[in-house]
TORGU-238211 format. One record per atom (N, C-alpha, C): residue number from 1; atom name; x, y, z. Coordinates in steps of 0.2 Angstrom, whole numbers, padded with zeros to 4 digits. Example, Ala and Ser with C-alpha at 12.3 -4.5 7.8 and 13.67 -1.06 7.14 Angstrom:
2
> nr  atom  u  v  w
> 1  N  0066  -0028  0039
> 1  CA  0062  -0022  0039
> 1  C  0066  -0016  0039
> 2  N  0064  -0011  0035
> 2  CA  0068  -0005  0036
> 2  C  0064  0000  0039
This chain:
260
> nr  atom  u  v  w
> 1  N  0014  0100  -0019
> 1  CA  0008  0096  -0021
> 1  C  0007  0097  -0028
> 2  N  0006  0092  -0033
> 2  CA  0001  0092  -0038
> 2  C  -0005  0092  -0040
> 3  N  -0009  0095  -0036
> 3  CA  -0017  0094  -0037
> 3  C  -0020  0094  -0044
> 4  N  -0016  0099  -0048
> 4  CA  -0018  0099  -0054
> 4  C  -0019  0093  -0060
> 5  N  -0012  0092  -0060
> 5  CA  -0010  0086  -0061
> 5  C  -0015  0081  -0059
> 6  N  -0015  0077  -0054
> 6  CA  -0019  0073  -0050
> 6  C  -0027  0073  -0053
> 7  N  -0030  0081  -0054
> 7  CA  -0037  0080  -0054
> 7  C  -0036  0078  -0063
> 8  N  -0029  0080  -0068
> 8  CA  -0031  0079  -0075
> 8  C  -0029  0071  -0075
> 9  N  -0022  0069  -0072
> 9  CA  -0023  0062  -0071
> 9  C  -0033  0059  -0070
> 10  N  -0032  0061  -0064
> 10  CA  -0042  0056  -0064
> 10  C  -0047  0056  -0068
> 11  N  -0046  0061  -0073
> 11  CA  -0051  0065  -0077
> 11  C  -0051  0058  -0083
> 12  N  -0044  0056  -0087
> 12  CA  -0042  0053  -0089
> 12  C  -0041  0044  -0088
> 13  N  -0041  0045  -0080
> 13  CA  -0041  0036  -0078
> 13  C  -0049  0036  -0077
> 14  N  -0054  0040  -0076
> 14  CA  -0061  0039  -0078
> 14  C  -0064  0038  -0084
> 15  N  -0061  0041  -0090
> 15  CA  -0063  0039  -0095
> 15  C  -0060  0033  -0098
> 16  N  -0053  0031  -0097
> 16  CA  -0051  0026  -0098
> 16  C  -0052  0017  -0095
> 17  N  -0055  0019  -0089
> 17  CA  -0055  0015  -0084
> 17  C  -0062  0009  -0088
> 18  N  -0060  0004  -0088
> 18  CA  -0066  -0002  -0090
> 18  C  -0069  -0005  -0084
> 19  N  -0075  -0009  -0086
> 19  CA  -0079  -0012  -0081
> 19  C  -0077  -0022  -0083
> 20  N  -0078  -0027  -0080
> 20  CA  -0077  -0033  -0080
> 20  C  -0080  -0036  -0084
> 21  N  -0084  -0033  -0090
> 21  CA  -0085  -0035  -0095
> 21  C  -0081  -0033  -0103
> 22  N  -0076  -0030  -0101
> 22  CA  -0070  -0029  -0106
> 22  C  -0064  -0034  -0104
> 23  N  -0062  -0039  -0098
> 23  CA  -0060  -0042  -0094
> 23  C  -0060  -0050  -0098
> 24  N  -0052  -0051  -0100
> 24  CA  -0055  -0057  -0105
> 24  C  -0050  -0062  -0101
> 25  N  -0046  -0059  -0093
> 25  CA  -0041  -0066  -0091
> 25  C  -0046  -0067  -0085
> 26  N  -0046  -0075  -0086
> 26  CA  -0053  -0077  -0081
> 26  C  -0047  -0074  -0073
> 27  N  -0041  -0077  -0074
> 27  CA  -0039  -0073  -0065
> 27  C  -0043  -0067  -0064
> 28  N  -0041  -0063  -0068
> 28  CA  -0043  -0056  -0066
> 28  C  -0049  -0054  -0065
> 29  N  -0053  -0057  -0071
> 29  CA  -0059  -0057  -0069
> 29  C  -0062  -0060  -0063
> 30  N  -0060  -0063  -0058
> 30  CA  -0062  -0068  -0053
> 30  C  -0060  -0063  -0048
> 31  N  -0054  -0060  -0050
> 31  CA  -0051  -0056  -0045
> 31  C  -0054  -0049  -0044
> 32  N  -0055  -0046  -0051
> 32  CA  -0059  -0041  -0050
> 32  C  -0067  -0041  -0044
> 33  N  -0069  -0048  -0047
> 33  CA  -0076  -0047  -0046
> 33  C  -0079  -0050  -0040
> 34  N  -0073  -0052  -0038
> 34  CA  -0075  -0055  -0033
> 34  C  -0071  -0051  -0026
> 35  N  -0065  -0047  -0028
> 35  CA  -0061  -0044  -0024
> 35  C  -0060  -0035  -0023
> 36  N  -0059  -0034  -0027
> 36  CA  -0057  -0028  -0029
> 36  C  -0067  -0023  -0029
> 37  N  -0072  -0026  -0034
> 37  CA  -0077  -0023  -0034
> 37  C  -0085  -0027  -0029
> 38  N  -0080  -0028  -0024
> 38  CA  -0085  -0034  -0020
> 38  C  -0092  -0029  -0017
> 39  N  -0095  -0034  -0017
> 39  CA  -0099  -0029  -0011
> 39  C  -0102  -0030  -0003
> 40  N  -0095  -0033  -0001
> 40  CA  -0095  -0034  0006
> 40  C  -0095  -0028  0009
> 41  N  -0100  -0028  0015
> 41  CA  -0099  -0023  0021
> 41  C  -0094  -0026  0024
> 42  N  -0091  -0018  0028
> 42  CA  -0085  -0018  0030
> 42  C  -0087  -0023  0038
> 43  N  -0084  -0028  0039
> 43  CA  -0085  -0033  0043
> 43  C  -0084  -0026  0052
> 44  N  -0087  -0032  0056
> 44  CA  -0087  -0028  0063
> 44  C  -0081  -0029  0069
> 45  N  -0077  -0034  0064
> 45  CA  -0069  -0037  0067
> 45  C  -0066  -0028  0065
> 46  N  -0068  -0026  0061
> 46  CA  -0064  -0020  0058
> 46  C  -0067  -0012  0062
> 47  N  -0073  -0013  0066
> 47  CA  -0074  -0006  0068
> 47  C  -0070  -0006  0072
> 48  N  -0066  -0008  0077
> 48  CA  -0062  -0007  0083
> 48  C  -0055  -0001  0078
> 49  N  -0054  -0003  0074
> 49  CA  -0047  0001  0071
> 49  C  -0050  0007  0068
> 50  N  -0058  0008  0064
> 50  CA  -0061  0014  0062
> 50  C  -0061  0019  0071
> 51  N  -0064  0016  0076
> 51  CA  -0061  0020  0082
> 51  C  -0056  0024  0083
> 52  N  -0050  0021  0080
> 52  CA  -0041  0023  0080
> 52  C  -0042  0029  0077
> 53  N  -0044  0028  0070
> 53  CA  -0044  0033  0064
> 53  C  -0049  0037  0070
> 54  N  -0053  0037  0071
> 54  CA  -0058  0044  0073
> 54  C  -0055  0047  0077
> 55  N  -0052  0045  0084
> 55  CA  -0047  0045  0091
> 55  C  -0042  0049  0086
> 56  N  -0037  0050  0080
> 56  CA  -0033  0051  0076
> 56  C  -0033  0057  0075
> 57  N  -0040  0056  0074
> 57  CA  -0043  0062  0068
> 57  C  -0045  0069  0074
> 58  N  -0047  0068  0081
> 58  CA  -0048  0072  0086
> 58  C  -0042  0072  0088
> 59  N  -0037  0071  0089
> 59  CA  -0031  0071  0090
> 59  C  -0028  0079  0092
> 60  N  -0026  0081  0098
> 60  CA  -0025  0087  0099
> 60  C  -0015  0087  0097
> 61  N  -0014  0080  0099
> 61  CA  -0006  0079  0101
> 61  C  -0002  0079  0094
> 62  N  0004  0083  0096
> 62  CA  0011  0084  0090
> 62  C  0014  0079  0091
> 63  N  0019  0078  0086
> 63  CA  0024  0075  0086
> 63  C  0030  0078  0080
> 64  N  0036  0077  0083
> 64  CA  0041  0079  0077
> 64  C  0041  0073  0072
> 65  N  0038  0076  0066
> 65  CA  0038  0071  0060
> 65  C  0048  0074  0055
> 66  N  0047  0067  0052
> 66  CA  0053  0068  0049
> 66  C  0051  0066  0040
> 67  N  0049  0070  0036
> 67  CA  0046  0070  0030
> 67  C  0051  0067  0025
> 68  N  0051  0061  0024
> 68  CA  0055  0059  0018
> 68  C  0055  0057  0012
> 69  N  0048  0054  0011
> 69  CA  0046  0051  0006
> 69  C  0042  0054  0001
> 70  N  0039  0061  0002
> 70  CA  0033  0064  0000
> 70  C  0039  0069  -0007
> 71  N  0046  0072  -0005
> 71  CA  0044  0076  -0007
> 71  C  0043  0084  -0004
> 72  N  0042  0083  0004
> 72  CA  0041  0088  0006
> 72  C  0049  0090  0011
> 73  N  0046  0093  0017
> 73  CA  0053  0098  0022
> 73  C  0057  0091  0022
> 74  N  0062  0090  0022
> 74  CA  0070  0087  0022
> 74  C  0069  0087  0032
> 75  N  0068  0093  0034
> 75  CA  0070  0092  0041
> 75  C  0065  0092  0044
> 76  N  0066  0087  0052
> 76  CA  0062  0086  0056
> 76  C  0058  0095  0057
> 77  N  0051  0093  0056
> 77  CA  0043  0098  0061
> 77  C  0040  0095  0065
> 78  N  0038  0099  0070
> 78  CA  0030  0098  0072
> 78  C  0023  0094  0068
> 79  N  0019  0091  0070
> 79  CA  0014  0091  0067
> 79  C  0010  0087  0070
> 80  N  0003  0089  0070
> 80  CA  -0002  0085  0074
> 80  C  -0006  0079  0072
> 81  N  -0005  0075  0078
> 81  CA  -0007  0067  0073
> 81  C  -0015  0068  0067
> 82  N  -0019  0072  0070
> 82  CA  -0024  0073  0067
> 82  C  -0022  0075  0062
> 83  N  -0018  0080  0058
> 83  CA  -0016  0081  0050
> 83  C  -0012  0074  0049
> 84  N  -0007  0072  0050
> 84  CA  -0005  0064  0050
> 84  C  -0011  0060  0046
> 85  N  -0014  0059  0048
> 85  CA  -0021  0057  0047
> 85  C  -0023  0058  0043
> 86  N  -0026  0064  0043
> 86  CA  -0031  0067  0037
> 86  C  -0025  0068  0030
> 87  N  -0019  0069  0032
> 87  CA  -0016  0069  0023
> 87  C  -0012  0062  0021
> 88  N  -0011  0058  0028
> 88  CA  -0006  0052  0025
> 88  C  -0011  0044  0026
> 89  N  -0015  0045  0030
> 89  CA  -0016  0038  0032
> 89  C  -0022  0037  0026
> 90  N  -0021  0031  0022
> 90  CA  -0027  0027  0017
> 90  C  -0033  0027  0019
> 91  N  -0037  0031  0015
> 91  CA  -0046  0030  0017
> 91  C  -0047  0023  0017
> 92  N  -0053  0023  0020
> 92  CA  -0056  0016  0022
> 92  C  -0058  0011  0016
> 93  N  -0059  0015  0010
> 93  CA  -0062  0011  0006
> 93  C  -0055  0006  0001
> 94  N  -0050  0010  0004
> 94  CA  -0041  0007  -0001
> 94  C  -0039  0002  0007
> 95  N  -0040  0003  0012
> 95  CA  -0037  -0002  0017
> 95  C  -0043  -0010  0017
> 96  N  -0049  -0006  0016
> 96  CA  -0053  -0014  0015
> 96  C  -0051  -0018  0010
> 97  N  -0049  -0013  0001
> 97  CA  -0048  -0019  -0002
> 97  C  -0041  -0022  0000
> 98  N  -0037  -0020  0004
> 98  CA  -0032  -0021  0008
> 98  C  -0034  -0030  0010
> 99  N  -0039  -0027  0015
> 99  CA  -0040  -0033  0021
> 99  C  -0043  -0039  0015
> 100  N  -0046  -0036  0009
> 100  CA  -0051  -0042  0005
> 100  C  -0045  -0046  0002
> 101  N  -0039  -0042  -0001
> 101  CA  -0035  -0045  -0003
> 101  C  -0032  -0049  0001
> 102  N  -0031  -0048  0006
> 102  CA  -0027  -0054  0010
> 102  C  -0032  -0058  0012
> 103  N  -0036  -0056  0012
> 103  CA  -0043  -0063  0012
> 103  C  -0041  -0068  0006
> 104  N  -0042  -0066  0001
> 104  CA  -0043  -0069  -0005
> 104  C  -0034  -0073  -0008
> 105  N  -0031  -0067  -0006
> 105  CA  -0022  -0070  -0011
> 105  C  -0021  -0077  -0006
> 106  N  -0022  -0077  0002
> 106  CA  -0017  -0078  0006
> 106  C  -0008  -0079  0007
> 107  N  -0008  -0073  0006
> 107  CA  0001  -0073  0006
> 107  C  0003  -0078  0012
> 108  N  0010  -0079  0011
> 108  CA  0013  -0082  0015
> 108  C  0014  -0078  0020
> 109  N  0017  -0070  0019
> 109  CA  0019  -0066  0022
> 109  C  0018  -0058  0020
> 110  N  0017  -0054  0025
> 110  CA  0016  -0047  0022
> 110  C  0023  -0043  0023
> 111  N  0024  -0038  0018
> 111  CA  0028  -0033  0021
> 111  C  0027  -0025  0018
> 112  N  0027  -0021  0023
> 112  CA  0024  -0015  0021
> 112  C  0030  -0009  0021
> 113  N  0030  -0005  0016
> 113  CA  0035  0000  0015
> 113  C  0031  0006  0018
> 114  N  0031  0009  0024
> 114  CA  0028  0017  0025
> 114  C  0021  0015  0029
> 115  N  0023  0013  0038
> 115  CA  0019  0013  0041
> 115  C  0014  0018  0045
> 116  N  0017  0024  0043
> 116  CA  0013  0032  0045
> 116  C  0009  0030  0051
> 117  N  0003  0030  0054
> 117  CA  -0001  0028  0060
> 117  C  -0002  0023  0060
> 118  N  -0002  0016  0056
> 118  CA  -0004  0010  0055
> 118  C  -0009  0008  0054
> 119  N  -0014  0012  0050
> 119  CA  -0021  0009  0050
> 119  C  -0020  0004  0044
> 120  N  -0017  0005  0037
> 120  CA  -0016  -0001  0034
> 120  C  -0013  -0007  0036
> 121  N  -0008  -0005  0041
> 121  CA  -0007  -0011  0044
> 121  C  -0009  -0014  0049
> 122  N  -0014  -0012  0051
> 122  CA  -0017  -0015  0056
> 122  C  -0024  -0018  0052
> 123  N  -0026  -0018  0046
> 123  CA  -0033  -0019  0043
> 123  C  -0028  -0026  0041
> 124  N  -0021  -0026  0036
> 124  CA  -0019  -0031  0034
> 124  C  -0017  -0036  0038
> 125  N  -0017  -0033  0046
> 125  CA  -0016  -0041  0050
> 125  C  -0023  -0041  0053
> 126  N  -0028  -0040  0052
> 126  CA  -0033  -0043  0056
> 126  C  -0035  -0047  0049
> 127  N  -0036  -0046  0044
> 127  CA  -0038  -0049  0040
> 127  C  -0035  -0058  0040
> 128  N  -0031  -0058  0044
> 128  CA  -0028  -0065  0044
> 128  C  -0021  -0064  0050
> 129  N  -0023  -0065  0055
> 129  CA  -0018  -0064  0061
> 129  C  -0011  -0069  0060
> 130  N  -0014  -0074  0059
> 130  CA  -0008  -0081  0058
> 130  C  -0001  -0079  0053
> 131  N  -0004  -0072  0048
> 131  CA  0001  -0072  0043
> 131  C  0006  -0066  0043
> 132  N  0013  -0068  0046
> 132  CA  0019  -0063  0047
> 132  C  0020  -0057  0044
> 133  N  0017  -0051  0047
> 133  CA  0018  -0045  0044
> 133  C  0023  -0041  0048
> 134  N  0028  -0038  0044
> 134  CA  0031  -0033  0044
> 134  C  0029  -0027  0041
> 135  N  0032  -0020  0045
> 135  CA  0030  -0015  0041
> 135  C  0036  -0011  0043
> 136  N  0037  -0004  0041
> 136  CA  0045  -0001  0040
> 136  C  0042  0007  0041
> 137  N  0044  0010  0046
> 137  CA  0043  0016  0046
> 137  C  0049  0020  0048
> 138  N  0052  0025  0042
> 138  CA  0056  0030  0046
> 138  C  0057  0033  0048
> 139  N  0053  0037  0053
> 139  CA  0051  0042  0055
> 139  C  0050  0040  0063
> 140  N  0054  0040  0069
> 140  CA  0054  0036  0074
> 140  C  0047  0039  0078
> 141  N  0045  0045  0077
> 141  CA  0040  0046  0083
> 141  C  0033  0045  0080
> 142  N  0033  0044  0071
> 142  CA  0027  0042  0069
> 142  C  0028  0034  0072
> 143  N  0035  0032  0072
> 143  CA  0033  0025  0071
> 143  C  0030  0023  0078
> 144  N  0031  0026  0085
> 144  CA  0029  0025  0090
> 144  C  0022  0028  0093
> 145  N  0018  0032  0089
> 145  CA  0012  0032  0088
> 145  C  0010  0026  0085
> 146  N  0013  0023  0081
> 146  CA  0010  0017  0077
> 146  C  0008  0011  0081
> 147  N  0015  0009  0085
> 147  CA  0015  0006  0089
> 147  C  0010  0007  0092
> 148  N  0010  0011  0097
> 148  CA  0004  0011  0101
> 148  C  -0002  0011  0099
> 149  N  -0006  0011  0092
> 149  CA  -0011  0011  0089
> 149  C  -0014  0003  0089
> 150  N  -0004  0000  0089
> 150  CA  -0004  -0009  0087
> 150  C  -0006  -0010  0093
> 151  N  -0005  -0008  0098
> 151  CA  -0004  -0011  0108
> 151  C  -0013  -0012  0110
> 152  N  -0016  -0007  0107
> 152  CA  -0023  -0006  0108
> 152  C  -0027  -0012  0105
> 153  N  -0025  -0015  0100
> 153  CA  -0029  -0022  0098
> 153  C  -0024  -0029  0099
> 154  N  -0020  -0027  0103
> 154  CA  -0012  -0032  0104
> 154  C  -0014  -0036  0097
> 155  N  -0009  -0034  0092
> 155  CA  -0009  -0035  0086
> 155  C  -0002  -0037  0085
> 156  N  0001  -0044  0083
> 156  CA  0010  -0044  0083
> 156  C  0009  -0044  0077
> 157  N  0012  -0035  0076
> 157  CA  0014  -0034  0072
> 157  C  0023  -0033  0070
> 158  N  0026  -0033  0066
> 158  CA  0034  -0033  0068
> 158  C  0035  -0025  0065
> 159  N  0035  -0022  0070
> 159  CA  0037  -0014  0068
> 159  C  0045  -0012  0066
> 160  N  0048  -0012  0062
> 160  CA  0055  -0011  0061
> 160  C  0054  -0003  0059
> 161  N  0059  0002  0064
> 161  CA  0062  0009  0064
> 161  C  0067  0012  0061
> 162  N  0065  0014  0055
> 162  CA  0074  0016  0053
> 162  C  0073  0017  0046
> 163  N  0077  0019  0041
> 163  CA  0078  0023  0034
> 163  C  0077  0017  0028
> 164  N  0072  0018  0025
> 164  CA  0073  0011  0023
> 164  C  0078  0009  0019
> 165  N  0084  0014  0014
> 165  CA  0088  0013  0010
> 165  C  0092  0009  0017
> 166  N  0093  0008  0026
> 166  CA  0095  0004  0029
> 166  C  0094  -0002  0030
> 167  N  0085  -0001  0030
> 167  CA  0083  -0005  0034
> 167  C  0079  -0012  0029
> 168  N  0077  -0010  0023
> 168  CA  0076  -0013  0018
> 168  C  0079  -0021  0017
> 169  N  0084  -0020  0016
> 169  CA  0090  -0023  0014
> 169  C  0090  -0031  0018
> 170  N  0090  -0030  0026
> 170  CA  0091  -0034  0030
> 170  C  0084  -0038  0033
> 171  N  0078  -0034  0031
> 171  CA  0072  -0036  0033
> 171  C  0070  -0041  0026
> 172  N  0074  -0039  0019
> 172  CA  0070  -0046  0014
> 172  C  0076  -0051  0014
> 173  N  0080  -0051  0021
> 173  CA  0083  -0058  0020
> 173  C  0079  -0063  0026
> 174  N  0072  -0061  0027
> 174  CA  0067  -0064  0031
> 174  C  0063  -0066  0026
> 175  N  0063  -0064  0018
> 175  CA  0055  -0065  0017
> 175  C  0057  -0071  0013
> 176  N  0053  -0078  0013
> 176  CA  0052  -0083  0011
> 176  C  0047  -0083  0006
> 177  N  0041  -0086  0005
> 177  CA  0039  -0087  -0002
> 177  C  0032  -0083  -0002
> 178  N  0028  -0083  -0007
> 178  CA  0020  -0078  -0007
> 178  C  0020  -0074  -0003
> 179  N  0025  -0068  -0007
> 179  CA  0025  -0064  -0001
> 179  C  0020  -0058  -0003
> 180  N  0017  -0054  -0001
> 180  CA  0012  -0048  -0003
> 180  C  0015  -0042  -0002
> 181  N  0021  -0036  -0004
> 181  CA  0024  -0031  -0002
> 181  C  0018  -0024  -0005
> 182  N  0017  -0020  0002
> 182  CA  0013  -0014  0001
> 182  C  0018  -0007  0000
> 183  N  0019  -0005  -0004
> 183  CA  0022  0000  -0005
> 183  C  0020  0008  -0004
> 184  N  0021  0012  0003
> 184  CA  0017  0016  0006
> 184  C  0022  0020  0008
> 185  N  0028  0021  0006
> 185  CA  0032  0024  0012
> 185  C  0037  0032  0007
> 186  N  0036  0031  0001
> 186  CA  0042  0034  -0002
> 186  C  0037  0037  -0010
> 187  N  0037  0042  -0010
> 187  CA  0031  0043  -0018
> 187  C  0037  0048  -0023
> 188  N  0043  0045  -0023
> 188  CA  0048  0047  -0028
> 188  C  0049  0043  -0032
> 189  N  0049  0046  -0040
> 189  CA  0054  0041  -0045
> 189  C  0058  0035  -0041
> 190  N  0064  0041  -0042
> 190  CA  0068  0035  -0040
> 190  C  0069  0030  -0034
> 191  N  0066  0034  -0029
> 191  CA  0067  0029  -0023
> 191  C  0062  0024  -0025
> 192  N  0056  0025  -0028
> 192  CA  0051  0019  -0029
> 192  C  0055  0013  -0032
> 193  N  0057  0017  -0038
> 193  CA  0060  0009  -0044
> 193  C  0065  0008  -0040
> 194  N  0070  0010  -0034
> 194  CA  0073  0005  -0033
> 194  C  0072  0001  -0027
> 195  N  0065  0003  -0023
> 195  CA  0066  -0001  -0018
> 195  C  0060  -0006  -0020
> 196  N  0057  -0005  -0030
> 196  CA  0054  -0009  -0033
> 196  C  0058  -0016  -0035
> 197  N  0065  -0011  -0035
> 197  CA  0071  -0017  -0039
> 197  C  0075  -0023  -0037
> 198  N  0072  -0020  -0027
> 198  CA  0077  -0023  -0021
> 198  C  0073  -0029  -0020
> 199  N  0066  -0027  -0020
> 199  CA  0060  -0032  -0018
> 199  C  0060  -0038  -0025
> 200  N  0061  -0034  -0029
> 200  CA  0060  -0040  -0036
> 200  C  0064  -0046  -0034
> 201  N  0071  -0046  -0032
> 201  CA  0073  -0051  -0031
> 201  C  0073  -0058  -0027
> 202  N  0066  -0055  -0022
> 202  CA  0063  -0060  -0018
> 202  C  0057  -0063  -0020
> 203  N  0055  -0061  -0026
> 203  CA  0048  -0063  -0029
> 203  C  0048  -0071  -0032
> 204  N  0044  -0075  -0031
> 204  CA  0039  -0079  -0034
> 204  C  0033  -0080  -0039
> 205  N  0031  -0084  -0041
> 205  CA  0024  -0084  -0046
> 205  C  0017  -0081  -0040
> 206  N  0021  -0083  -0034
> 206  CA  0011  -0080  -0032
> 206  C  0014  -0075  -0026
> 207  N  0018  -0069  -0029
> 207  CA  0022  -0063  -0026
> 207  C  0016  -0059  -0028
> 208  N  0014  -0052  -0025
> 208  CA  0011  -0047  -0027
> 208  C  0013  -0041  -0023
> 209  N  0015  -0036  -0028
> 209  CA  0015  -0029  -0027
> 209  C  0010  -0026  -0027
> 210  N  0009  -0019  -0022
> 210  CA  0004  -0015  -0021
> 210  C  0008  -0008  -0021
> 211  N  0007  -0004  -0026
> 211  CA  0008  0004  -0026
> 211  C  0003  0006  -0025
> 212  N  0006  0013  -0018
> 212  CA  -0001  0017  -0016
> 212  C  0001  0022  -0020
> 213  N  -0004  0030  -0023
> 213  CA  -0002  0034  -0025
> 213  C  0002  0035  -0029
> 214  N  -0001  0030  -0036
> 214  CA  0003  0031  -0043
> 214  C  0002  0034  -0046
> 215  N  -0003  0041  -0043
> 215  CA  -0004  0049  -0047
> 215  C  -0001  0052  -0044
> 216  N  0001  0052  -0038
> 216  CA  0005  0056  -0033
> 216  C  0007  0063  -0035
> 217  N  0013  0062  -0041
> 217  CA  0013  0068  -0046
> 217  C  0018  0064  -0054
> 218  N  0019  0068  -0056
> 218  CA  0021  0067  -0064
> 218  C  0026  0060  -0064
> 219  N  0031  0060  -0057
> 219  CA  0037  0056  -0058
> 219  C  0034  0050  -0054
> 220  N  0028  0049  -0049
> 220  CA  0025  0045  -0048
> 220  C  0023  0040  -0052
> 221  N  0018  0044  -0056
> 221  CA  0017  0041  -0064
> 221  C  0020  0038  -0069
> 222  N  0026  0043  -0069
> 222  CA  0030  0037  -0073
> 222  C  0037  0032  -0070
> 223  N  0035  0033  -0063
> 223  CA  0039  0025  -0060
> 223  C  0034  0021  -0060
> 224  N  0027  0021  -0060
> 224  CA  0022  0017  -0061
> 224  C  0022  0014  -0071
> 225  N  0024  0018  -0075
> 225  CA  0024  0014  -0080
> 225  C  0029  0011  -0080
> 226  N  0035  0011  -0080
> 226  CA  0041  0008  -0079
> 226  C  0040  0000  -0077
> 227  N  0035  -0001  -0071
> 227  CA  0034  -0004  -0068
> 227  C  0031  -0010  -0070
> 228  N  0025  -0006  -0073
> 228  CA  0020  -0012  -0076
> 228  C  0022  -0015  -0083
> 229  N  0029  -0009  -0086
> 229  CA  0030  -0013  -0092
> 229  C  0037  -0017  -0091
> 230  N  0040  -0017  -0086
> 230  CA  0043  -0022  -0081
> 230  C  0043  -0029  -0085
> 231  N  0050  -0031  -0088
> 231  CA  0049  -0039  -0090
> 231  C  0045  -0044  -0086
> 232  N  0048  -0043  -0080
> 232  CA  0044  -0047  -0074
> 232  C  0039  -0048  -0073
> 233  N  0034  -0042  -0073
> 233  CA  0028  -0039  -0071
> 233  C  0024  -0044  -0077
> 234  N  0020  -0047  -0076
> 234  CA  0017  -0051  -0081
> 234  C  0010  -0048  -0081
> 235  N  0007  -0046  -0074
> 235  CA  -0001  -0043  -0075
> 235  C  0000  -0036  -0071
> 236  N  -0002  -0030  -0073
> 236  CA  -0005  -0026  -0068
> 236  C  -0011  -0021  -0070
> 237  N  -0012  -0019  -0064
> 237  CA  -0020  -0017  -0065
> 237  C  -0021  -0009  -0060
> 238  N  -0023  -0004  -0063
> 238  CA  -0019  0001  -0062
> 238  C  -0028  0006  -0061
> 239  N  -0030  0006  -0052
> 239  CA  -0035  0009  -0052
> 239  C  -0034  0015  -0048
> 240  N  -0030  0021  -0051
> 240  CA  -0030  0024  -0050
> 240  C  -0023  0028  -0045
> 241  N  -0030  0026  -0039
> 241  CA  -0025  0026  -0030
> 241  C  -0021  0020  -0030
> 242  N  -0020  0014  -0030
> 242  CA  -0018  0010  -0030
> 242  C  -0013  0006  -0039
> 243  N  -0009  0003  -0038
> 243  CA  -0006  0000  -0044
> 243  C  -0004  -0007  -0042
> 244  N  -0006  -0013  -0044
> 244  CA  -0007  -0020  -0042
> 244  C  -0002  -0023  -0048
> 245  N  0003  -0028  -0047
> 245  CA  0007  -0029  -0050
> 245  C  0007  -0039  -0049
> 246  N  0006  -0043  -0052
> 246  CA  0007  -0050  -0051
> 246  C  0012  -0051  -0055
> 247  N  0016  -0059  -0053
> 247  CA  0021  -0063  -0058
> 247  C  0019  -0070  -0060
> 248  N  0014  -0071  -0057
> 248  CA  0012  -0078  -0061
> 248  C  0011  -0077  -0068
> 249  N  0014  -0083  -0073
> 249  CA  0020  -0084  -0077
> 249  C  0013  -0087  -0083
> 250  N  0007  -0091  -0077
> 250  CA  0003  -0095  -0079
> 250  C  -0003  -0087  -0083
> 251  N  -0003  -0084  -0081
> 251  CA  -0009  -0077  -0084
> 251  C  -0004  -0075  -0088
> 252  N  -0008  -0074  -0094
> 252  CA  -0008  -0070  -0101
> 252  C  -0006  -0062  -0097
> 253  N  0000  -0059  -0102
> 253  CA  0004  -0054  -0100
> 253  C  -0002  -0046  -0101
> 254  N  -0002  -0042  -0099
> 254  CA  -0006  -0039  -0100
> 254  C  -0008  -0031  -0094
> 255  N  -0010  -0026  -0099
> 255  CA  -0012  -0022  -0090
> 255  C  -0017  -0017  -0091
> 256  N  -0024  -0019  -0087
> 256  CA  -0027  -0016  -0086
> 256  C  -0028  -0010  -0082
> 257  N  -0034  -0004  -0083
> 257  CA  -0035  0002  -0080
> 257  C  -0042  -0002  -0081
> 258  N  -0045  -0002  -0073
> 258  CA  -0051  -0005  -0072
> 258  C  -0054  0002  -0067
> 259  N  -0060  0002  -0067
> 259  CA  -0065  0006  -0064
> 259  C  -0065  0006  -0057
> 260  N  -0065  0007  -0052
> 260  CA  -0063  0006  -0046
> 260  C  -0068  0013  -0040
């Protein structure tokens, strides 16, 4: 863990972080202020999936996790869904702007890197059922807690099982146009930038990327600058927990660290 790290990282995106009146590209300013700092209560379509999370979070049951992505044990442990939960699965306040986002962008399609218990993905398809979402978990008995998390609200969700250096590959020769990729599954340098460099090739002007945990630790960080200083990357906005990258060609290039 880098807690240390993390708490001087926040220390720093606190002070540097601005509010929507430093905000000089109308998108973003539209985007901000009407998305990202909304102040919609959490709609009542959405308590059924807070149930899950609580149900999760009492959780006496193990499962053999397979840690790939963190950083942490290489081989299959034990671990009880309730820790699952409380150290992987996204607070409520980073899934809603989830769900607000898919309200607002309307992707054509979702796809998610690092499904762990599914509550982001289960918040990203209720926000608009109609729109095809994929999600990729490597970890087969997380992924079938997940599954079963999806059965409860019968949500067709397309759960794809397996390594994503496998399973990646074949999953974006499905994706079509305005696609919205959630990147949740992997918090290393390198594995990031390059299943950053896999996705790039499928992108559009109304494509958006979502990195979770770009403080994560030091090498988190700096796959997050690489990113947003990315030729391609035309807008990113960088609040912290989250890293949002757009490619419409029509907004001035640019990247904010907004208050969040």
């Amino acid at each position: 863990m880098h807690t240390v790290f993390r708490i001087r990282e926040f220390l720093r995106y606190k002070f540097r972080a601005q509010s929507e009146y430093k905000i000089h590209s109308p998108f973003v300013y539209e985007f901000y202020t009407q998305v990202i700092r909304s102040n919609q209560r959490l709609p009542k379509t959405l308590s059924d999936i807070e149930k899950i999370r609580k149900a999760c979070f009492k959780s006496a049951k193990s499962i053999i996790v397979n840690d790939r992505g963190t950083g942490g044990a290489s081989k299959p442990f034990e671990r009880r869904i309730s820790d699952i939960m409380r150290q992987y699965a996204n607070p409520p306040k980073d899934v809603f702007l989830l769900y607000r986002m898919i309200k607002y962008l309307k992707p054509g399609q979702i796809l998610e890197l690092g499904t762990s218990l599914g509550i982001s993905a289960m918040y990203m398809s209720v926000a608009d059922k109609s729109i095809p979402l994929t999600t990729i978990e490597a970890c087969p008995q997380t992924a079938a807690a997940a599954r079963s998390n999806f059965e409860k609200l019968s949500l067709n969700i397309d759960l794809v099982v397996g390594d994503f250096d496998e399973q990646l590959s074949p999953v974006l020769k499905n994706i079509k146009k305005n696609c919205l990729f959630f990147f949740d599954g992997n918090h290393t340098r390198e594995a990031t930038l390059r299943y950053f460099d896999q996705c790039l090739q499928y992108i559009d002007d109304k494509s958006v990327f979502i990195f979770d945990d770009i403080y994560w630790s030091p090498e988190m960080k700096d796959a997050w600058n690489e990113i947003a200083a990315h030729p391609k990357v035309i807008t990113s906005i960088d609040l912290f927990r989250l890293g949002i990258v757009f490619f419409n060609k029509k907004i001035a290039k640019q990247h904010f660290i907004l208050k969040y």
